[in-house]
N, CA, C and O atoms as a DFTB+ gen file, in Angstrom:
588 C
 N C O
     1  1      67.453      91.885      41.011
     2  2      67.888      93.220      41.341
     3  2      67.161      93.694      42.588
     4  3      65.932      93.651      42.644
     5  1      67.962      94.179      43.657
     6  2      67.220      94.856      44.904
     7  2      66.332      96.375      44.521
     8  3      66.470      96.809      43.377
     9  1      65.737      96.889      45.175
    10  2      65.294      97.867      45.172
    11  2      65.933      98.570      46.706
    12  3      66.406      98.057      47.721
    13  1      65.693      99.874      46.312
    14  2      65.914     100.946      48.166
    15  2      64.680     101.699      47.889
    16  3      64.736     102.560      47.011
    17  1      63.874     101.551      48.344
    18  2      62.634     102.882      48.868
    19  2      63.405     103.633      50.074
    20  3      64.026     103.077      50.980
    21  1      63.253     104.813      49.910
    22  2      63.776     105.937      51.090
    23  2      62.358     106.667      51.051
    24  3      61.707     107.149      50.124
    25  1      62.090     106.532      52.723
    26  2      60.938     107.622      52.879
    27  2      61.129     108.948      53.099
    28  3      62.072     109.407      53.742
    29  1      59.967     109.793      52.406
    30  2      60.415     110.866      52.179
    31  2      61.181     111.625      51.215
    32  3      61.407     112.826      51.368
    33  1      61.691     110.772      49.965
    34  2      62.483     111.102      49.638
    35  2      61.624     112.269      48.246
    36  3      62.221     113.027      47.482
    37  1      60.752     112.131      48.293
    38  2      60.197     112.650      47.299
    39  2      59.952     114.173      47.904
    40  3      60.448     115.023      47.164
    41  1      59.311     114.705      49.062
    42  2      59.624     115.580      49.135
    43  2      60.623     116.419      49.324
    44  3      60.559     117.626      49.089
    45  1      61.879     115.652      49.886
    46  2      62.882     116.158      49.823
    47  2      63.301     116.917      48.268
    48  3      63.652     118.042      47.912
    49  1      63.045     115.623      47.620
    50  2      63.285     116.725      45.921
    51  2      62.301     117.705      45.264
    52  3      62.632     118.416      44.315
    53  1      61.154     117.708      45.777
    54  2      60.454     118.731      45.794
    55  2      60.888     119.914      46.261
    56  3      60.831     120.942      45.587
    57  1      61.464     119.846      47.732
    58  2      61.790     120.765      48.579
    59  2      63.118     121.252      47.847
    60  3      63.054     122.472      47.691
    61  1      64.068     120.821      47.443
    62  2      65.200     121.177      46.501
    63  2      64.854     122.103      45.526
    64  3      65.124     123.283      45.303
    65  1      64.007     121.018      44.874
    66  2      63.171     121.930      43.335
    67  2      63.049     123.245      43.946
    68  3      64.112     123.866      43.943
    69  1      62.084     123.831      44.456
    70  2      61.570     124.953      45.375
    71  2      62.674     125.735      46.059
    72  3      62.306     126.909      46.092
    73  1      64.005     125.579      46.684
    74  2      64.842     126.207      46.633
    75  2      65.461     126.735      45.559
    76  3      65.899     127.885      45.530
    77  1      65.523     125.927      44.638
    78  2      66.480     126.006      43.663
    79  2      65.340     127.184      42.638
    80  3      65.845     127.778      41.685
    81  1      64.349     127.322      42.865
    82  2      63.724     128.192      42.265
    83  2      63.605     129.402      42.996
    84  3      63.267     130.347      42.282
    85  1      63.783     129.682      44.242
    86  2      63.662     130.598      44.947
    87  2      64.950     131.358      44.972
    88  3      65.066     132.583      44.951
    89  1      65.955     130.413      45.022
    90  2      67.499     130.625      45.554
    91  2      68.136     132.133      45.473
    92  3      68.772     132.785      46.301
    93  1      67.638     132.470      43.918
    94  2      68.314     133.668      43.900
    95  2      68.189     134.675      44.519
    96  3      69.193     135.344      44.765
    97  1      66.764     135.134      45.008
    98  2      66.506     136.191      46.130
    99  2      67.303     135.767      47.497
   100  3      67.883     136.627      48.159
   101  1      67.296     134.388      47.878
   102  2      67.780     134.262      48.840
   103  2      69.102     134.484      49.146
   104  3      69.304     134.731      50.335
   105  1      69.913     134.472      48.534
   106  2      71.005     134.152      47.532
   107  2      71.702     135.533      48.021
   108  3      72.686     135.631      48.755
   109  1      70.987     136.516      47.462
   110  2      71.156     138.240      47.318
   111  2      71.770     138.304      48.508
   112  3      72.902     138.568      48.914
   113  1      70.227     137.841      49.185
   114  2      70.001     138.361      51.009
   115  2      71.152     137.897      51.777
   116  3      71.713     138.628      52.593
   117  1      71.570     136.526      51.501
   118  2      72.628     136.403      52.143
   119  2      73.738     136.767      52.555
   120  3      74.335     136.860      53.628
   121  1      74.034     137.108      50.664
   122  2      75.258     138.023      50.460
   123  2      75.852     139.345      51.240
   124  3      76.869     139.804      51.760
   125  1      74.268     139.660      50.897
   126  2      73.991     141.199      51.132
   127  2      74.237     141.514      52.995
   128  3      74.568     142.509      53.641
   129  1      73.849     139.996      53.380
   130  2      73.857     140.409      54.895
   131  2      75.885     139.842      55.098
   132  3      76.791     140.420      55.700
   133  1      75.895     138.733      54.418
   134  2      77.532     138.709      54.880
   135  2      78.188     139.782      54.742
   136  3      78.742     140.243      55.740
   137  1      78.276     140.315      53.746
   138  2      79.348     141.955      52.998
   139  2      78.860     142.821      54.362
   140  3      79.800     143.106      55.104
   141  1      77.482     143.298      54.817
   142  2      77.275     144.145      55.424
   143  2      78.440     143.520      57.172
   144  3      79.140     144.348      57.755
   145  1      78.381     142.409      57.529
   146  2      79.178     141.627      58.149
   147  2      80.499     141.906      58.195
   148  3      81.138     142.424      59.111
   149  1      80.968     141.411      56.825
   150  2      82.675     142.561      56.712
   151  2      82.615     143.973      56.799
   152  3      83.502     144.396      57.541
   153  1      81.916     144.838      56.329
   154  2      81.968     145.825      56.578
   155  2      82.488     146.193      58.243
   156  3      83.460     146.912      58.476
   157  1      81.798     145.670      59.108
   158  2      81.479     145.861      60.323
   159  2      83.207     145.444      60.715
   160  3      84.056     146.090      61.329
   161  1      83.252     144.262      60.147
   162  2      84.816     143.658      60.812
   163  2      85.836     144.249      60.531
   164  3      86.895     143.990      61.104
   165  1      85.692     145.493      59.251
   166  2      86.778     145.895      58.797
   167  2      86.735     147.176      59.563
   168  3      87.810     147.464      60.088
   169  1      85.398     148.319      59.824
   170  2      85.562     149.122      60.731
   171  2      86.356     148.743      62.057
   172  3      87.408     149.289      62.389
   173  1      85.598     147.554      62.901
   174  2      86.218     147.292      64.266
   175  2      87.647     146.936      64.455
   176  3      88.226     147.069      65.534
   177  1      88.306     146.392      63.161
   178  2      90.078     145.998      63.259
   179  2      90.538     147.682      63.232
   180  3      91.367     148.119      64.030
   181  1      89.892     148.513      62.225
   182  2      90.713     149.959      62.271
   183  2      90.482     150.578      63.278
   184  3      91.163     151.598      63.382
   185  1      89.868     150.405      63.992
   186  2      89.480     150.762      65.437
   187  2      89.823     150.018      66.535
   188  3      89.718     150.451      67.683
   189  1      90.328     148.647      66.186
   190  2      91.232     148.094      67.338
   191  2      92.516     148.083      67.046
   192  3      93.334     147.474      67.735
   193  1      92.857     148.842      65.863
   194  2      94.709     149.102      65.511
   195  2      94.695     150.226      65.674
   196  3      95.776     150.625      65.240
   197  1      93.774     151.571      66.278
   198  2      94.106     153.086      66.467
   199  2      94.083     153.352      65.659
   200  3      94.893     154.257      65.860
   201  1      93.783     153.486      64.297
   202  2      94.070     153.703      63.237
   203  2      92.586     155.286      62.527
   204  3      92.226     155.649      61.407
   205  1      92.267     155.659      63.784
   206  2      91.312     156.468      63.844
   207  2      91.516     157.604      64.122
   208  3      91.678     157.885      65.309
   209  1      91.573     158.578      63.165
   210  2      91.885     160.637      63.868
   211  2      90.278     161.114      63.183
   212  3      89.619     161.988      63.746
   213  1      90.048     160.795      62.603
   214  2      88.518     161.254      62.246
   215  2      87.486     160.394      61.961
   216  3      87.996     159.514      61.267
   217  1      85.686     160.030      62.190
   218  2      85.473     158.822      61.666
   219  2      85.578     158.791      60.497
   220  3      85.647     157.578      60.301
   221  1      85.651     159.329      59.403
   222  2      85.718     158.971      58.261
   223  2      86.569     157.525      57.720
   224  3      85.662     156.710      57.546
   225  1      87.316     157.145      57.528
   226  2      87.912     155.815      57.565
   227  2      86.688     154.815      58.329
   228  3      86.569     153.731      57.758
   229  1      85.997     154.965      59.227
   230  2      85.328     154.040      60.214
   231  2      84.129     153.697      58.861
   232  3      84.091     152.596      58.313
   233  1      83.126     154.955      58.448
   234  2      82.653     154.731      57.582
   235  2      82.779     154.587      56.204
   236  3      81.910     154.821      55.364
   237  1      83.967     154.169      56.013
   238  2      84.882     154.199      54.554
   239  2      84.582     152.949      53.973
   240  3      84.931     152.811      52.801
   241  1      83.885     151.798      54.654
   242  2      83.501     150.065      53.857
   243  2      82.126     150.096      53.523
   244  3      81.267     149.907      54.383
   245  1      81.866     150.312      52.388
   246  2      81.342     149.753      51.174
   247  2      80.684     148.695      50.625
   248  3      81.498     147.901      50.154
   249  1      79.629     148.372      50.497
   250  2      79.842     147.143      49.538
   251  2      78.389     147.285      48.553
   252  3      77.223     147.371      48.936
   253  1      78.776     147.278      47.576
   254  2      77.251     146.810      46.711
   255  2      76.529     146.101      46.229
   256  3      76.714     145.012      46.772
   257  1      75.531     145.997      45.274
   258  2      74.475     145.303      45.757
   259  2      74.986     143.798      45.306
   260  3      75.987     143.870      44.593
   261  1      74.624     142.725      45.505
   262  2      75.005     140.910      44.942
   263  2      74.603     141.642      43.281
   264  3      73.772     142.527      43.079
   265  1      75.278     141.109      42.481
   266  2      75.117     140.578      41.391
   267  2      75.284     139.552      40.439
   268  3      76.474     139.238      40.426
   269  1      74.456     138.723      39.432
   270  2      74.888     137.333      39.074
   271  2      75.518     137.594      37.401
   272  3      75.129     137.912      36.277
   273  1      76.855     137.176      38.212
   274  2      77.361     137.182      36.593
   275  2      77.716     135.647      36.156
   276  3      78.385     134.803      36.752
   277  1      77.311     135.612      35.419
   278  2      77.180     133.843      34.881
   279  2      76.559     133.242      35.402
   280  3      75.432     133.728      35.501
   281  1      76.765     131.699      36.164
   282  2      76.420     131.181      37.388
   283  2      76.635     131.401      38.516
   284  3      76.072     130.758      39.402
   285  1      77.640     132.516      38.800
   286  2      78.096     132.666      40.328
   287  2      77.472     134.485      40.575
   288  3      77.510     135.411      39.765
   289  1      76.892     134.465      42.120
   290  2      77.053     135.629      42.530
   291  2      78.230     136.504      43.371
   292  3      78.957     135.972      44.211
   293  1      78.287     137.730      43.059
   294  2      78.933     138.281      43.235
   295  2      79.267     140.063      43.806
   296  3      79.279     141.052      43.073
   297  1      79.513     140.027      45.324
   298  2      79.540     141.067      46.089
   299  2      81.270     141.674      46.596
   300  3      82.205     141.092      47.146
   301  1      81.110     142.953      46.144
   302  2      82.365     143.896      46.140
   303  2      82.156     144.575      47.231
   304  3      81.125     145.237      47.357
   305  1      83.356     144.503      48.452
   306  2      83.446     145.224      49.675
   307  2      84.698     146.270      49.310
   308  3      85.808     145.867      48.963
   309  1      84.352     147.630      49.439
   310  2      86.019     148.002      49.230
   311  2      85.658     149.661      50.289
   312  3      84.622     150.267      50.566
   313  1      87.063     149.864      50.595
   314  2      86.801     151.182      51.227
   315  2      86.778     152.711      50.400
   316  3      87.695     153.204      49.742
   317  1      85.559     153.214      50.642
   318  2      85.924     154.414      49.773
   319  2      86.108     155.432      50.800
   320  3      85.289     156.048      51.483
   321  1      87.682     155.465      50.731
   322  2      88.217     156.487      51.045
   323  2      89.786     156.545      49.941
   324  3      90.598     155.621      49.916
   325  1      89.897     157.623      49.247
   326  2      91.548     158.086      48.752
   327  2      92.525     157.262      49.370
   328  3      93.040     156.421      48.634
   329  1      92.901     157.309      50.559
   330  2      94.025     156.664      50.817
   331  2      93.949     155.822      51.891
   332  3      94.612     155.979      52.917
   333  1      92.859     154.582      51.626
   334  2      93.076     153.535      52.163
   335  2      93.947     152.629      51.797
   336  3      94.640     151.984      52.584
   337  1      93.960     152.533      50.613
   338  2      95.599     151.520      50.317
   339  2      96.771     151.803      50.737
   340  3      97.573     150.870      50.784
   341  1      97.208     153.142      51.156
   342  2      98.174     153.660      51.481
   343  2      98.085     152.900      53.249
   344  3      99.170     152.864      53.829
   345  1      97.326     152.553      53.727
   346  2      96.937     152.010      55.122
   347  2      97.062     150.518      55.109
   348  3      97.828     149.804      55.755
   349  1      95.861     150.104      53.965
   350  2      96.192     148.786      53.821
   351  2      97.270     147.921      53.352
   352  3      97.380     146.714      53.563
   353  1      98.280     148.900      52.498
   354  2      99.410     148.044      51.624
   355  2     100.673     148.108      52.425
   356  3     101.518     147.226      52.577
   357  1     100.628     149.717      53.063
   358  2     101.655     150.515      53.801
   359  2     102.350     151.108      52.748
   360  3     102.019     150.852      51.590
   361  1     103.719     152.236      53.117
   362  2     104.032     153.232      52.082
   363  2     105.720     153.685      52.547
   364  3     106.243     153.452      53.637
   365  1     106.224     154.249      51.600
   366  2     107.687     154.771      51.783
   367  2     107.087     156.469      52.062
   368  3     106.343     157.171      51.378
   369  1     107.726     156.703      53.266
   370  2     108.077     157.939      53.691
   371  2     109.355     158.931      52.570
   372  3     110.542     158.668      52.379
   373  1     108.616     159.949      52.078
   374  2     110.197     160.476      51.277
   375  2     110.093     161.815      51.302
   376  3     109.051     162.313      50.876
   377  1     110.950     162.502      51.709
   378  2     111.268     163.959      51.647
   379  2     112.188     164.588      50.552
   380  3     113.279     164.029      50.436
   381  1     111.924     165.748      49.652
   382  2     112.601     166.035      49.200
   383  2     113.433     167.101      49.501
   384  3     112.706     168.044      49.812
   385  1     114.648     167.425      49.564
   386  2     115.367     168.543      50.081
   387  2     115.720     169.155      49.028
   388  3     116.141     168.637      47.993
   389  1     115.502     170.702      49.334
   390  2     116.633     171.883      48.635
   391  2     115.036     171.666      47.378
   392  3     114.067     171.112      47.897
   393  1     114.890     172.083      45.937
   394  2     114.020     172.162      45.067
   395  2     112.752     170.919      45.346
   396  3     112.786     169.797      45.850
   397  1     111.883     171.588      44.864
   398  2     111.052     171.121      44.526
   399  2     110.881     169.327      44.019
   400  3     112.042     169.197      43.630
   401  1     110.477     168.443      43.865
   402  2     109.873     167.323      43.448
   403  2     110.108     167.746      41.584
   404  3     110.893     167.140      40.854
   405  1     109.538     168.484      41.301
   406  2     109.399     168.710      39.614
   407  2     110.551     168.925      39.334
   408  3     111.118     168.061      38.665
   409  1     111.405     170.288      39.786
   410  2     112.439     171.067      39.338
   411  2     113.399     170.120      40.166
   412  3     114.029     170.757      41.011
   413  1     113.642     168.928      40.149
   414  2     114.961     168.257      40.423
   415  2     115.437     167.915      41.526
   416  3     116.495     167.286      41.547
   417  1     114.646     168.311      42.916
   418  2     115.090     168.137      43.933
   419  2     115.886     166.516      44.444
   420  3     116.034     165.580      43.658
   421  1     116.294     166.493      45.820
   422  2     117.130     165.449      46.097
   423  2     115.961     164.449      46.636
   424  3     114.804     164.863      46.717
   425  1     116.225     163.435      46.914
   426  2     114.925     162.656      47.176
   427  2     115.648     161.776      48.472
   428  3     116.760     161.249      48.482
   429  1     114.627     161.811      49.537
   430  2     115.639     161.287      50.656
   431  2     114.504     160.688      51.109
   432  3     113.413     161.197      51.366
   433  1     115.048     158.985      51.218
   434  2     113.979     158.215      51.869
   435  2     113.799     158.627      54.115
   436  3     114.670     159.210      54.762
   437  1     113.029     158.315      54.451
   438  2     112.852     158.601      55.866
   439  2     112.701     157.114      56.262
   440  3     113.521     156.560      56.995
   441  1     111.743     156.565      55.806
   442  2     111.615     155.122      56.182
   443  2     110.277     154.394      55.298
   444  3     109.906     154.698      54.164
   445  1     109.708     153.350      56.207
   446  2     108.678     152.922      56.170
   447  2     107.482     153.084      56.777
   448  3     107.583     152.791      57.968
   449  1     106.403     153.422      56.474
   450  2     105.237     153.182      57.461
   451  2     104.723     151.912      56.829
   452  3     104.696     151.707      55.616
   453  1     104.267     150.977      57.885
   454  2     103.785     149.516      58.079
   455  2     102.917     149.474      57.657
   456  3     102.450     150.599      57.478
   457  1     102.179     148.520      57.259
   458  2     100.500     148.081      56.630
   459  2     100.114     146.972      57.506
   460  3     100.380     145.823      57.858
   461  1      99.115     148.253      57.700
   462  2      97.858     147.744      58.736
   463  2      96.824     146.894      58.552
   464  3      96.161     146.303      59.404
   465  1      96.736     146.876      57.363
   466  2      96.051     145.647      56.449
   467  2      94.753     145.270      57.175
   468  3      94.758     144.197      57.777
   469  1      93.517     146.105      57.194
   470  2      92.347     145.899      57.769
   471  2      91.603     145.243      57.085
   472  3      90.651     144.591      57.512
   473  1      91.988     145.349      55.821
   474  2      90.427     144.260      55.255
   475  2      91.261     143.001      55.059
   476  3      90.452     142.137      55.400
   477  1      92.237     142.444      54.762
   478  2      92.870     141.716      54.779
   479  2      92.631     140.421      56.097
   480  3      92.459     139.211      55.950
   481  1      92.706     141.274      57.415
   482  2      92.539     141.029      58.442
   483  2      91.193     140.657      58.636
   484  3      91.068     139.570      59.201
   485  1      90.055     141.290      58.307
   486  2      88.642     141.465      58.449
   487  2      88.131     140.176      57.443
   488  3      87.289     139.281      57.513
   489  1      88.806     140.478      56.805
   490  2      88.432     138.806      55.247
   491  2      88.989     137.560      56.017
   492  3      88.141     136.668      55.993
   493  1      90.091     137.199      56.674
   494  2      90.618     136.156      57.405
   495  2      89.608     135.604      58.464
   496  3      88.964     134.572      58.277
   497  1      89.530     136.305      59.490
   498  2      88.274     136.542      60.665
   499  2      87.534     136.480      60.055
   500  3      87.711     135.273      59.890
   501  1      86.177     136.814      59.050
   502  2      85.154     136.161      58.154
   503  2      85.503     134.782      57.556
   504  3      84.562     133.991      57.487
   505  1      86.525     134.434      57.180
   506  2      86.628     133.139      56.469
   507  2      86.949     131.951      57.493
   508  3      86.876     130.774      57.139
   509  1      87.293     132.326      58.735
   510  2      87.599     130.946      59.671
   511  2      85.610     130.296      60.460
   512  3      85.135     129.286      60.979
   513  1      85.102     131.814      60.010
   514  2      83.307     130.829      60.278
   515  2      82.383     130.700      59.140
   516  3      81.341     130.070      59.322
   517  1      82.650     131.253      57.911
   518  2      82.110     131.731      56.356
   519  2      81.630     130.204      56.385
   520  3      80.438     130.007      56.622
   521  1      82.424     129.173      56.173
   522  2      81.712     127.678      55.359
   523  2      80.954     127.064      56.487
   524  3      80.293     126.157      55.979
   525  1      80.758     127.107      57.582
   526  2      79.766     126.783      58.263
   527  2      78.757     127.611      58.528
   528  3      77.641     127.178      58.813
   529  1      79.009     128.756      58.470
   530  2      77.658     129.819      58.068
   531  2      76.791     129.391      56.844
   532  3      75.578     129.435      56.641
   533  1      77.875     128.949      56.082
   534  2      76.726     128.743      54.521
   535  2      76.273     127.594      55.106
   536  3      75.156     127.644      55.622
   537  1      77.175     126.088      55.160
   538  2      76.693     125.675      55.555
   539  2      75.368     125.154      56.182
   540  3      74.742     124.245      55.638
   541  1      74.853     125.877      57.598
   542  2      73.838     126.057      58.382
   543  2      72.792     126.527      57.792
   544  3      71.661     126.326      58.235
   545  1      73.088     127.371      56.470
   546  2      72.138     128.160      56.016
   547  2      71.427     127.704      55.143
   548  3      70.214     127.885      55.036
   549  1      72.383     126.835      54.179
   550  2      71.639     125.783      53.556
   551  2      70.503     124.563      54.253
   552  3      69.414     124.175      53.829
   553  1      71.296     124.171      55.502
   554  2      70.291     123.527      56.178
   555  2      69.463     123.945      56.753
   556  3      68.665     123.099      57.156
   557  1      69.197     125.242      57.077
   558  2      67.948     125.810      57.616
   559  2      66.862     126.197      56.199
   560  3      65.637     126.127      56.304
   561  1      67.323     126.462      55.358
   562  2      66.711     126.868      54.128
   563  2      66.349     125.405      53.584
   564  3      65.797     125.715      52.528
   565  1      66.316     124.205      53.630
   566  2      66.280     122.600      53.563
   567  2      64.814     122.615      54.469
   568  3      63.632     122.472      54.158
   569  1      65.453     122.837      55.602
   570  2      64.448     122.243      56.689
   571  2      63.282     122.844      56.717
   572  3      62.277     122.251      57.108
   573  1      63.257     124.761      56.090
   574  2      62.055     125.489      56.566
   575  2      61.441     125.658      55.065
   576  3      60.506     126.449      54.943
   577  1      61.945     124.915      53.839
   578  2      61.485     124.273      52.891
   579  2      60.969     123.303      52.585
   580  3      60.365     123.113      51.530
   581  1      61.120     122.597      53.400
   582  2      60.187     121.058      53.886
   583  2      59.196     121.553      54.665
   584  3      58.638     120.475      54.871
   585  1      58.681     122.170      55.131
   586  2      57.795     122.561      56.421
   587  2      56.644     122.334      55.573
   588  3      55.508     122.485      56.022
């Protein structure tokens, strides 16, 4: 039977061990800095679609803190503002003529307004560099764990 000695290889699994014990703070931080990341991407698309009459919407993305549910962590970006879905999904324009909405009135569509779909947009643009970000990050967290 051959043998393989690999040098080094022992600290390498040391250095694993030691991540893998650390991971979860790191873990947070990461998160915590990607979400803050979308945030940013989802302001700058509503601001490069005009989609701005007050800042409010600009500061409307959200996200809180990483949390681990099971084995996986897990970070929620969402906009708090009332009627961002109405932006992000888009909506039917409708007027009612002659009574009221309650008391029976006629209901007359006008049209469509379009969906602008900013986080949608902002999640796409994060996900075409996301797996080489982790990626890198793992290998820098490897390498400055071996040190």
């Amino acid at each position: 039977m051959s043998s393989v000695i690999v040098i080094g290889a022992d600290e390498y699994i040391k250095a694993l061990d030691q991540i893998e014990r650390e991971l979860p703070q790191e873990v947070e931080k990461k998160l915590d800095r990607k979400a803050k990341e979308l945030e940013n991407l989802i302001s700058e698309d509503i601001e490069r679609q005009g989609l701005i009459r007050t800042k409010h919407l600009l500061k409307a993305p959200k996200h809180r803190k990483p949390v681990k549910i099971g084995k996986t962590f897990e970070v929620e970006v969402k906009l708090n503002e009332p009627h961002a879905h109405l932006i992000e999904e888009g909506h039917e324009l409708v007027k009612y003529v002659g009574a009221k909405k309650k008391n029976g009135g006629k209901k007359v569509h006008l049209g469509r307004v379009k969906a602008f779909r900013p986080i949608q947009n902002a999640r796409d643009k994060m996900n075409l560099t996301y797996e080489k970000d982790i990626q890198n990050w793992i290998y820098h967290m490897i390498e400055y764990r071996l040190r």
